[in-house]
DRENTORLUM-232387 format. One line per 3 residues: number of its first residue (from 1); their letters; for each residue x, y, z of C-alpha. Coordinates in pm, 1 decimal. Example, Ala and Ser with C-alpha at 12.3 -4.5 7.8 and 13.67 -1.06 7.14 Angstrom:
BEGIN
1	as	1230.0 -450.0 780.0  1367.0 -106.0 714.0 $
//
This chain:
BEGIN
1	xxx	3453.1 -3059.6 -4776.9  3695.4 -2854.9 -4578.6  3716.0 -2981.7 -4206.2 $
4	xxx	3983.8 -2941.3 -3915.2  4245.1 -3152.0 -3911.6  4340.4 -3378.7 -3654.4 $
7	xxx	4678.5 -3534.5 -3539.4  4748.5 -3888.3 -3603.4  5002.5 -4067.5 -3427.2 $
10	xxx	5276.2 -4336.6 -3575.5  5484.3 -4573.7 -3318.9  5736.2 -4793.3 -3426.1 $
13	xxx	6080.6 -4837.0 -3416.4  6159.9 -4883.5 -3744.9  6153.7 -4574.9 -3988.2 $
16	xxx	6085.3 -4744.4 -4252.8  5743.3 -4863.3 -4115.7  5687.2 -4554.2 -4036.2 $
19	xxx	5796.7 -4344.6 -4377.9  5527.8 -4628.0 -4523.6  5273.2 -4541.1 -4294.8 $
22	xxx	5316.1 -4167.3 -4383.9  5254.6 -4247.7 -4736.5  4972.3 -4452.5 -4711.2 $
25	xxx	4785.0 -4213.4 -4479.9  4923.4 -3891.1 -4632.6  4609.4 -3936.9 -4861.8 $
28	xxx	4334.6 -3826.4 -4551.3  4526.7 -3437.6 -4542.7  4550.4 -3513.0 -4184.6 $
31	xxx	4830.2 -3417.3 -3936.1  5074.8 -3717.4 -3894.9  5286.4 -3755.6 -3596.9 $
34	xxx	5539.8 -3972.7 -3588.7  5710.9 -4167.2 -3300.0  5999.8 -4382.1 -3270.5 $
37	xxx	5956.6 -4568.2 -2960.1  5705.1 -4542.8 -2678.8  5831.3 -4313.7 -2427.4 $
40	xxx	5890.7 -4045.1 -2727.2  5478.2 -4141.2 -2806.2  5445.0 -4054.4 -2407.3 $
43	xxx	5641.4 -3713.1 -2441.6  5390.9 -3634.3 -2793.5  5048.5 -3755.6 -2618.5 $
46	xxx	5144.1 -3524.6 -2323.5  5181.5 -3224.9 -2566.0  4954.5 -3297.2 -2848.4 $
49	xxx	4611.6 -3385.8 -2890.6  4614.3 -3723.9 -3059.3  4266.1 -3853.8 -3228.1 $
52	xxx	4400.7 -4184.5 -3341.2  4710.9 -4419.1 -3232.3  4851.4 -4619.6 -3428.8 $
55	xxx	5126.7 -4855.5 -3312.7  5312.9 -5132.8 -3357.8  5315.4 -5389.7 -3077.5 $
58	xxx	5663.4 -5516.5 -3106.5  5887.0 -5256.1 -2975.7  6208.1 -5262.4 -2799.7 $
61	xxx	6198.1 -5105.7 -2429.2  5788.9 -5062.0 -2413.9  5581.9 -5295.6 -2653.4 $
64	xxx	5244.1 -5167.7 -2806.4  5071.5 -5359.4 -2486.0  5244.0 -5192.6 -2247.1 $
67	xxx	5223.9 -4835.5 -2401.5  4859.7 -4910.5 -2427.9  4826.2 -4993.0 -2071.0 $
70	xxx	5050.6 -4664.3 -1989.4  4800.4 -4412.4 -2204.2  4511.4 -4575.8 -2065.2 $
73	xxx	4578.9 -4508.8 -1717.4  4585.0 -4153.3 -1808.4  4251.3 -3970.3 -1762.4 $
76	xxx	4298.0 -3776.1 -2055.0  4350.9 -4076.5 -2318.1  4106.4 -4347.7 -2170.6 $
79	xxx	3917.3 -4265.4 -2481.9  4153.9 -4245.9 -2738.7  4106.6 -4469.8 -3011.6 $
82	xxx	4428.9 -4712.7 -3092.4  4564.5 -4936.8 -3337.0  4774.9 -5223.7 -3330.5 $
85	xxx	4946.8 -5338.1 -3593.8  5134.4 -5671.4 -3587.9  5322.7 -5863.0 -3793.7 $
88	xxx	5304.6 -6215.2 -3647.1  4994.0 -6389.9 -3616.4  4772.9 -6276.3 -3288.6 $
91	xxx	4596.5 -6537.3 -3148.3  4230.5 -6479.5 -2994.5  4433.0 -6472.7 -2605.7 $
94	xxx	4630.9 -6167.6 -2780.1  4339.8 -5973.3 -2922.0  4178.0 -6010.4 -2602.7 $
97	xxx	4461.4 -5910.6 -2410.3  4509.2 -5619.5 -2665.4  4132.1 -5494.8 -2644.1 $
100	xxx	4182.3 -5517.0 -2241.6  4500.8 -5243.7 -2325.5  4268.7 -4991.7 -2497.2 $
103	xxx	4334.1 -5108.8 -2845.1  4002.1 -5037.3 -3116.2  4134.0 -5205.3 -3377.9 $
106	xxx	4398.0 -5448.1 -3516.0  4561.3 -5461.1 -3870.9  4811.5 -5765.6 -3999.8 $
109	xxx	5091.4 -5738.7 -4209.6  5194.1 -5702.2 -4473.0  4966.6 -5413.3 -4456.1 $
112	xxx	4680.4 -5327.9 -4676.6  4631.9 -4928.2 -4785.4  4321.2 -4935.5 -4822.5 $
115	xxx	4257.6 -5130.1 -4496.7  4439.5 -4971.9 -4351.8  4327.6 -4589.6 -4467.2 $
118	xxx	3966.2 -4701.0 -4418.0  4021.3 -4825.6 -4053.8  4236.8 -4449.7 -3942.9 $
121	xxx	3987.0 -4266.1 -4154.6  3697.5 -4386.8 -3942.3  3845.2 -4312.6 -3624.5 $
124	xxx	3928.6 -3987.4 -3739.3  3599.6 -3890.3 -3804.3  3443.4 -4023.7 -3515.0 $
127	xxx	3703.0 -3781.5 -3302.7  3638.4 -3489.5 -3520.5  3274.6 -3562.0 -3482.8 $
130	xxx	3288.0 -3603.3 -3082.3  3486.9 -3259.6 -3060.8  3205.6 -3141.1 -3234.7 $
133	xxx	2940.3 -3218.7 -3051.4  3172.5 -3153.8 -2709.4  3182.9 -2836.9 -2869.2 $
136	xxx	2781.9 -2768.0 -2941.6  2729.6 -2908.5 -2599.4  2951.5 -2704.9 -2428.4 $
139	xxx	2769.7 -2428.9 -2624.3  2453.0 -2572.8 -2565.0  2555.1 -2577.4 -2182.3 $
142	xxx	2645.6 -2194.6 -2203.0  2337.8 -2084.5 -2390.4  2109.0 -2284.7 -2118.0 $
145	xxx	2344.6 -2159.0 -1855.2  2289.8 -1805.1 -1975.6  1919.3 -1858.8 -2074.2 $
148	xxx	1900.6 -2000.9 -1683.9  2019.0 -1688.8 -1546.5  1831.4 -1449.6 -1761.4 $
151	xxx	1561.3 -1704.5 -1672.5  1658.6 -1644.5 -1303.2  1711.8 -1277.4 -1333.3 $
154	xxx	1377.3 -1200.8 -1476.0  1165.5 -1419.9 -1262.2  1353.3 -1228.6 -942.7 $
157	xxx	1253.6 -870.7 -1104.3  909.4 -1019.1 -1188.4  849.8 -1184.3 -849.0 $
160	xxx	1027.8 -799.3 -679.7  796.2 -634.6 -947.7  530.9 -856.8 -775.5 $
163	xxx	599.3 -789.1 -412.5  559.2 -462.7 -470.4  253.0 -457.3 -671.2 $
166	xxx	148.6 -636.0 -386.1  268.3 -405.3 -121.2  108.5 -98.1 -357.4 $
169	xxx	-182.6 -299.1 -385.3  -225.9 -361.7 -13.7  -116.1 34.3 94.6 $
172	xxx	-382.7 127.0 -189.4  -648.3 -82.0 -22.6  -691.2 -257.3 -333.3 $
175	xxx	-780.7 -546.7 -511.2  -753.9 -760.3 -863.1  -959.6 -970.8 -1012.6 $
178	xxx	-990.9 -1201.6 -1322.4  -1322.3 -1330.5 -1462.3  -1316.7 -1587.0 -1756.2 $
181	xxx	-1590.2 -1449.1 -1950.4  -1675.6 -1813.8 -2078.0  -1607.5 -2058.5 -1856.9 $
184	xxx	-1738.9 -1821.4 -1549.7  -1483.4 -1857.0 -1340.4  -1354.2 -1587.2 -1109.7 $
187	xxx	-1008.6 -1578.8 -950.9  -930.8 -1297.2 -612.2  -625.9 -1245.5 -509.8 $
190	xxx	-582.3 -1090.4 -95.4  -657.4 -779.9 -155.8  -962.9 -838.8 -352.1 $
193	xxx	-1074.3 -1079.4 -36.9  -959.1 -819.4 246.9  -1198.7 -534.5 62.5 $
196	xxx	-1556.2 -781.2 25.5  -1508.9 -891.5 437.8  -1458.7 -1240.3 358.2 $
199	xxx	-1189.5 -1532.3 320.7  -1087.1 -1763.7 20.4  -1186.6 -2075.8 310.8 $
202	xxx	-1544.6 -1963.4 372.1  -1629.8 -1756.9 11.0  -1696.1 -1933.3 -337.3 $
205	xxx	-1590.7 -1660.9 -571.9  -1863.5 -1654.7 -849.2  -2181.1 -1441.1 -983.3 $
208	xxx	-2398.9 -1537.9 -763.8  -2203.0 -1523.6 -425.3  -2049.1 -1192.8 -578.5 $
211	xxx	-2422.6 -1002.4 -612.3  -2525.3 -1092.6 -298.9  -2248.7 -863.1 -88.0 $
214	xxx	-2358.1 -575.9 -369.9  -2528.0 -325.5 -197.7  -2941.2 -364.3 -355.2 $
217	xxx	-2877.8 -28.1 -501.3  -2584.3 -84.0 -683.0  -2636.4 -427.5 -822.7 $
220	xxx	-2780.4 -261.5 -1150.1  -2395.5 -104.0 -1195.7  -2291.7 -450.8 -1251.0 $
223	xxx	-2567.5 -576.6 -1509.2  -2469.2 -229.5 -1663.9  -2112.5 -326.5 -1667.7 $
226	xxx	-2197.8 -690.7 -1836.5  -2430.0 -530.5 -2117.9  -2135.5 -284.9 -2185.7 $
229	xxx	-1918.9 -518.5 -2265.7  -2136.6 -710.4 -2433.3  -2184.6 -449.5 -2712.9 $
232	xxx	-1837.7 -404.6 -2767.6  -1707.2 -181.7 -2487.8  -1335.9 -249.5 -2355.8 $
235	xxx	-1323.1 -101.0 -2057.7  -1577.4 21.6 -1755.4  -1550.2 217.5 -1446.6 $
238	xxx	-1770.7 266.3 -1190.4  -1866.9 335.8 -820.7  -2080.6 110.3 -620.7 $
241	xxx	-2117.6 -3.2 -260.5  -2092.5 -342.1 -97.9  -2215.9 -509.8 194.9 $
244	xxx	-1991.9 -730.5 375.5  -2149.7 -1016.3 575.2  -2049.4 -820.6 889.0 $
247	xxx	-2302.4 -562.0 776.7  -2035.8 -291.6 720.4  -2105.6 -91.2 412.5 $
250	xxx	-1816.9 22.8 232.6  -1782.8 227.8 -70.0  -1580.0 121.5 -410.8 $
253	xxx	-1436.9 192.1 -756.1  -1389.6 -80.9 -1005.7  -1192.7 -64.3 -1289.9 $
256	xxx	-1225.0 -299.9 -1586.5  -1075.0 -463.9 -1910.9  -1199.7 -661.6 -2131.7 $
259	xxx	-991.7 -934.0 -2357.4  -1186.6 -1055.3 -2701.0  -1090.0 -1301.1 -2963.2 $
262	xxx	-1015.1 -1300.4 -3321.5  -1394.7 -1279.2 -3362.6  -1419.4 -993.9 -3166.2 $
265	xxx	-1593.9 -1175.3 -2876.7  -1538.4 -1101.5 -2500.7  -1323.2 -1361.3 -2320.0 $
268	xxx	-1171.4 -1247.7 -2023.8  -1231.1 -955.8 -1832.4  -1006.7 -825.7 -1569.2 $
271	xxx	-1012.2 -514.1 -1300.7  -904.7 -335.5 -969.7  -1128.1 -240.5 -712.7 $
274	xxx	-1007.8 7.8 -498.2  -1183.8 92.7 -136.7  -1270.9 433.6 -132.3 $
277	xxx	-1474.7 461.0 185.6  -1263.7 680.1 364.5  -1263.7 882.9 74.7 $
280	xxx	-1571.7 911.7 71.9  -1634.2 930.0 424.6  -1369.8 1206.4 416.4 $
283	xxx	-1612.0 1393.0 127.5  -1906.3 1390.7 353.8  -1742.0 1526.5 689.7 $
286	xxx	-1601.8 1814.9 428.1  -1936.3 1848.7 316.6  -2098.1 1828.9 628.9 $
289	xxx	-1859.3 2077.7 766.3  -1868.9 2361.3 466.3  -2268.4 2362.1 501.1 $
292	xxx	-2180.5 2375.4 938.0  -1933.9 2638.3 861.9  -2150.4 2821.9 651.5 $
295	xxx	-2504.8 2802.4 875.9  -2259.6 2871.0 1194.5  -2106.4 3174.3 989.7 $
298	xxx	-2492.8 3326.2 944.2  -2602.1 3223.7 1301.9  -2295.0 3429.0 1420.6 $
301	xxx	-2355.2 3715.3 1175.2  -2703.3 3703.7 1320.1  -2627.5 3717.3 1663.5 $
304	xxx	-2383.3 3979.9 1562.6  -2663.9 4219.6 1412.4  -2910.5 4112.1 1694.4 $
307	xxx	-2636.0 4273.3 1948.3  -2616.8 4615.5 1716.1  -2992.3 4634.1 1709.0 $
310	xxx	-3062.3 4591.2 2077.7  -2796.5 4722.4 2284.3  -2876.8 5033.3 2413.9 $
313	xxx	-2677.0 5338.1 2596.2  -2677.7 5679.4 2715.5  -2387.9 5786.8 2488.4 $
316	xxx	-2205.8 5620.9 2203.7  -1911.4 5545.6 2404.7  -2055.3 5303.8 2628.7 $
319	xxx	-2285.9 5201.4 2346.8  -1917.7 5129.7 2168.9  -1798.2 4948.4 2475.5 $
322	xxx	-2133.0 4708.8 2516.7  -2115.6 4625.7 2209.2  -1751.2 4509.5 2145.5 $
325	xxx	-1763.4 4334.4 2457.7  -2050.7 4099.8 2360.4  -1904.6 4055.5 1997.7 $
328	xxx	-1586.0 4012.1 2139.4  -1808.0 3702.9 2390.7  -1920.8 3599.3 2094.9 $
331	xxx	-1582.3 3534.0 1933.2  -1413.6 3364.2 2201.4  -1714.5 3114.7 2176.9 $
334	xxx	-1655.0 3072.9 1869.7  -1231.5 3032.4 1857.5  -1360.0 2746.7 2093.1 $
337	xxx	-1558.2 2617.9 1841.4  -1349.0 2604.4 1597.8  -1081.7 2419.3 1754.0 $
340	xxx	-1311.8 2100.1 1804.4  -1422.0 2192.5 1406.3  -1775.1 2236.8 1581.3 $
343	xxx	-1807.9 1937.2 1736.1  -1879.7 2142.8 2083.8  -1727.0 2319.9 2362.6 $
346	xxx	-1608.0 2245.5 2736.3  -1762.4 2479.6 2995.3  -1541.0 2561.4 3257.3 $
349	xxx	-1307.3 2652.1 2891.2  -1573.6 2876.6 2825.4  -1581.0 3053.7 3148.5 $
352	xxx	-1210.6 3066.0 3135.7  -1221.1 3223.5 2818.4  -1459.8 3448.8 2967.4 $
355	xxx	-1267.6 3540.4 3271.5  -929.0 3597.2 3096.7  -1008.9 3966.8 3053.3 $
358	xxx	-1060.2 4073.4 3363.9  -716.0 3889.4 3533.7  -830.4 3905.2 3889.5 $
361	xxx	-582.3 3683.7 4026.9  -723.4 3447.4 4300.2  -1097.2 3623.4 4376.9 $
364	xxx	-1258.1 3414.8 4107.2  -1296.3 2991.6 4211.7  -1441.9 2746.3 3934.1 $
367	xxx	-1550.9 2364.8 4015.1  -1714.2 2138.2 3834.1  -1714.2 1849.4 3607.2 $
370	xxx	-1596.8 1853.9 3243.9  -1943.0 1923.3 3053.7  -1963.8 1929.0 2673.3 $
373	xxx	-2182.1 2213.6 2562.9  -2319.4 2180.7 2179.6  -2258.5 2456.7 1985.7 $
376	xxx	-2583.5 2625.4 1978.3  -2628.7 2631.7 2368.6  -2207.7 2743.5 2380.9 $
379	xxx	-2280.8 3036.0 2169.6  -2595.2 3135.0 2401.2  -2431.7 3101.3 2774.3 $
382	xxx	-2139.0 3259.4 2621.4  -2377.5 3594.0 2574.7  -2495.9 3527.5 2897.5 $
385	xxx	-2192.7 3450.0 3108.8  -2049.2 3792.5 2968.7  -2344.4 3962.9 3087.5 $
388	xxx	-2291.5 3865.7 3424.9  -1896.0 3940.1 3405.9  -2007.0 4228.8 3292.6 $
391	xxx	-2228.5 4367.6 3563.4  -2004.6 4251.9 3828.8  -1693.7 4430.3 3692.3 $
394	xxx	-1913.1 4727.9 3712.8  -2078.0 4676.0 3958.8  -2051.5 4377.2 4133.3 $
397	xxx	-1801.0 4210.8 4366.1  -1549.5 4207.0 4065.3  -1577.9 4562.9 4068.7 $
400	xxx	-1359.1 4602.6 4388.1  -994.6 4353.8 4493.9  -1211.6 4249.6 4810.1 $
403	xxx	-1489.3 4128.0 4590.9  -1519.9 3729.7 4578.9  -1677.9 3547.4 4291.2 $
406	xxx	-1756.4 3136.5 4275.9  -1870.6 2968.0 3997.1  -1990.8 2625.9 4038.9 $
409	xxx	-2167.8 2379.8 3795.7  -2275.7 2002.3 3797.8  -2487.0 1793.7 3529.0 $
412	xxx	-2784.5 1582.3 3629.9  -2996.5 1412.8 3415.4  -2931.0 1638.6 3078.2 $
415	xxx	-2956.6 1933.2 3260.8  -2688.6 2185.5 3367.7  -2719.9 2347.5 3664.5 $
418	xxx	-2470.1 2647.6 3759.3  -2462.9 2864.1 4046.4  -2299.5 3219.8 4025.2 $
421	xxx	-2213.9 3346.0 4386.5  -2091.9 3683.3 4447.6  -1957.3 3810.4 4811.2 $
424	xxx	-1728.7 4100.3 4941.8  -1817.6 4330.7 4682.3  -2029.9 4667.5 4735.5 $
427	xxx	-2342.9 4649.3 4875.3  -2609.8 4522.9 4650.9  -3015.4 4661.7 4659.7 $
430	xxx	-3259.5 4491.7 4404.1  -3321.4 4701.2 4100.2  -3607.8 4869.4 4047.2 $
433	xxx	-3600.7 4756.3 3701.5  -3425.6 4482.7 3471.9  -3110.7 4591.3 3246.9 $
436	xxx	-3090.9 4519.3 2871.1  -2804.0 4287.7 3012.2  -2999.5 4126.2 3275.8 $
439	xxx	-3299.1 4108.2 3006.0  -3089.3 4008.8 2770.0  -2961.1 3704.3 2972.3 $
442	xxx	-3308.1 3570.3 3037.4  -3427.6 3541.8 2687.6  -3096.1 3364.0 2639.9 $
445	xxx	-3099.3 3119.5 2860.7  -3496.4 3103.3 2911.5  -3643.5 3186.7 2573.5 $
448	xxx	-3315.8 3038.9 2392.7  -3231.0 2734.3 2559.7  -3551.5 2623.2 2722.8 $
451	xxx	-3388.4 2692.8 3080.5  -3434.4 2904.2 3370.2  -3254.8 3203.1 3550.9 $
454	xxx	-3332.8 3279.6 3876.1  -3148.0 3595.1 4065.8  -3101.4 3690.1 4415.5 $
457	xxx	-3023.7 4024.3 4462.9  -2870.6 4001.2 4863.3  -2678.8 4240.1 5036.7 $
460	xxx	-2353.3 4076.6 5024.6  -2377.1 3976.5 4616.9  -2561.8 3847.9 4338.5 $
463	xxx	-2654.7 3441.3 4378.1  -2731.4 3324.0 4056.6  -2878.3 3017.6 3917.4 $
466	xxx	-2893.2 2887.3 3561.8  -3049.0 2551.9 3453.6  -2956.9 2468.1 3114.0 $
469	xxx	-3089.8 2150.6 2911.3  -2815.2 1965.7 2771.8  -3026.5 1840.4 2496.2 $
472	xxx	-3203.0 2146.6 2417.5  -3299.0 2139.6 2011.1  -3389.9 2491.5 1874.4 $
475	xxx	-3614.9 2515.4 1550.1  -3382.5 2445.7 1251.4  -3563.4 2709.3 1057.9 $
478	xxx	-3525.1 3007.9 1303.2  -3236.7 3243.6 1261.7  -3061.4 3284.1 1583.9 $
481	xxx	-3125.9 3685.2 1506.3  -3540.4 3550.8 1469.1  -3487.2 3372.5 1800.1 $
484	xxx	-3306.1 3662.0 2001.9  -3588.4 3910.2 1908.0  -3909.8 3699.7 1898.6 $
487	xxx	-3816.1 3525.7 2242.1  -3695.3 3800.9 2370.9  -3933.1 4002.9 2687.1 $
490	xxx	-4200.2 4258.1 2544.1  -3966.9 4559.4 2704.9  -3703.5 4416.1 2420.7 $
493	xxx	-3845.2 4438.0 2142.8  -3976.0 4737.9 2167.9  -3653.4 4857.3 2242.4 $
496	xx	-3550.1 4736.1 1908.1  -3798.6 4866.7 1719.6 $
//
């Protein structure tokens, strides 16, 4: 069998010893070195790798004990296997002395071949077979080494993959779960936890404790869900709700796998839930909003028509003018609106909006407190506060730069109470008879909203009072073109008809 050689080395003094030595070993095909005295072995063990020594222990200069004790003390031949050959007789004292020196072995002369081939031969192997295995440990070492830092290098990505999963996870508002389909056992992980309200401490994940935060409703969704998979199905989605212990009620969707044997049978089952209430929460304000949008949209369009139909005027330009300026009332009210998606508006923003038109500088003074109008009763004192701009642009004390005009308003138990008051303007007589705005203005505010109008016509201006219910509710079912005309005074709707 073809192997590597290895170097052998002879020490003696004498070449004929030597030239014998090189015969009888010449037979193993390994490399022979030969020496002639022991500093020349020194000079070859300090360029060659030697796997067995053999020398002769009496040598001029440096005898075989004293080379042996000089190798030895060098780390790199403490393990290097050496011969002695001698040719007097060693006692036991020498053989122990020579085996304190490093020496393996010891061979008498006259040497014996065979001996003597058998005893290198075996030394020789054993140092070919330790290189070898220095050499498959050292590869062993390198393939662990690399193995380690794959090892290393995918358990970082997988515990980075993880930390993000987790972060994605917890952004998502989500959870995982894992349910051992046989042994019953449930595992969570945070996210799962966070979602249900409760805490791994205080919560024992299985069936039972897991039902009882389903909402009543839903709990069929999850029998559903365990018959499914049952009959074969792999995966299942579905919404449901849950109650945490809190009494919150929060909306889900679970997602989930199943895992079957080589019989086909269901063994593990795993899943994300997801929280969804905002979601959903987000669905029903849209919804709630479109159907808002859509009944404020008619209400307006109502109002709109109701205006057409009932104003009334000598000739079409001021019939033009009335009515723009009430639509135009009527969209200001509802710009407001729409800014608080309506939600409601802010009187004295109302009467600003109001005002704006007319840009009398300092003769008009507001004060009151901030008061939240709904948007039904917004839409209504709109109508009427432009009425009473209106008249007093025309006619009023806004109808002249001495003309004064103070609007004041306070809230007291749900009811809104504003006072118009009107000075330094021309000089005002009762009428004789009621306006479509004036009459207009009371079934607003009285018919309408359930409140009162009361008007005092002195000399030096109108004084005004409204009282407006807060809370007023109007019919759900009325159009706010049914409830203009039908509440409206008898002198109204005749006009409209």
């Amino acid at each position: 069998m073809d192997h590597e050689k290895v170097n052998i080395l002879l020490v003696d003094d004498q070449p004929a010893k030597l030239l014998a030595y090189e015969v009888i070993l010449k037979e193993l095909g390994e490399n022979l070195v030969v020496a002639s005295s022991g500093r020349e072995a020194l000079e070859v063990l300090l360029k060659t790798e030697i796997a067995v020594i053999l020398v002769d222990v009496c040598m001029p200069e440096l005898d075989g004990f004293e080379l042996a004790a000089m190798i030895r003390e060098h780390p790199r031949f403490q393990k290097t296997a050496m011969i002695f050959i001698s040719a007097i007789q060693v006692s036991d004292i020498d053989r122990l002395r020579g085996y304190e020196m490093g020496a393996v072995d010891y061979v008498p002369v006259p040497v014996i071949p065979e001996v003597l081939r058998a005893k290198v031969k075996v030394f020789a192997e054993l140092y070919r077979k330790t290189r070898e295995l220095e050499r498959l440990n050292q590869d062993l070492e390198d393939r662990v080494r690399a193995r380690t830092a794959e090892l290393e290098n995918s358990t970082a990505k997988l515990r980075e993959s993880e930390e993000r999963r987790t972060m994605a996870i917890a952004a998502g508002k989500m959870g995982s779960w894992d349910w051992d389909w046989v042994s019953g056992d449930w595992m969570w992980d945070d996210g799962q936890y966070r979602i249900f309200g409760v805490s791994p401490e205080n919560f024992e994940v299985n069936p039972v404790n897991v039902q009882a935060l389903l909402h009543p409703d839903d709990v069929d969704q999850l029998r559903k869900a365990i018959a499914e998979f049952n009959k074969g199905t792999r995966a299942y989605e579905t919404e449901f709700r849950i109650v945490r212990p809190d009494g919150e009620v929060r909306w889900c969707v679970g997602t989930a796998a199943a895992s079957a044997d080589a019989n086909g049978r269901v063994v593990r089952v795993s899943g994300v839930t997801v929280d969804i209430t905002e979601r959903k929460r987000a669905e029903e304000r849209q919804n709630l909003l479109a159907r808002e949008v859509d009944h404020r949209a008619k209400n307006a369009l109502a109002l709109a028509q109701s205006i057409v139909r009932l104003t009334r005027a000598d000739e079409v330009k001021a019939y033009v003018s009335a009515v723009e300026g009430r639509i135009n009332a009527l969209a200001r009210v509802h710009t407001i609106l729409s800014l608080s998606s309506w939600q409601g508006a802010e009187l004295s923003k109302l009467i600003e909006e109001e005002l704006a038109p007319y840009s009398l500088g300092g003769q008009i003074k507001l004060a009151g407190p901030e008061v939240q109008l709904v948007p039904a009763t917004a839409q209504t004192l709109a109508l009427a506060l432009h009425e009473l701009f209106t008249n007093s642009a025309k006619y009023g004390a806004l109808s002249t730069r001495s003309g004064r005009l103070a609007i004041s308003w306070q809230a007291d138990n749900d009811l809104l109470i504003l006072t118009w008051d009107e000075t330094g303007g021309p000089m005002v007589r009762t009428p004789k008879s009621r306006g479509f705005g004036t009459r207009s203005l009371l079934a607003s505010v009285e018919s309408q909203l359930g409140g009162q109008a009361q008007f005092d016509w002195r000399s030096e201006g109108l004084l005004c009072r409204l009282e407006v219910p807060l809370t007023h509710k109007s019919a759900a079912t009325a159009t706010a073109q049914d409830k203009f005309e039908t509440n409206s005074p008898p002198e109204l709707q005749r006009a409209s008809g």
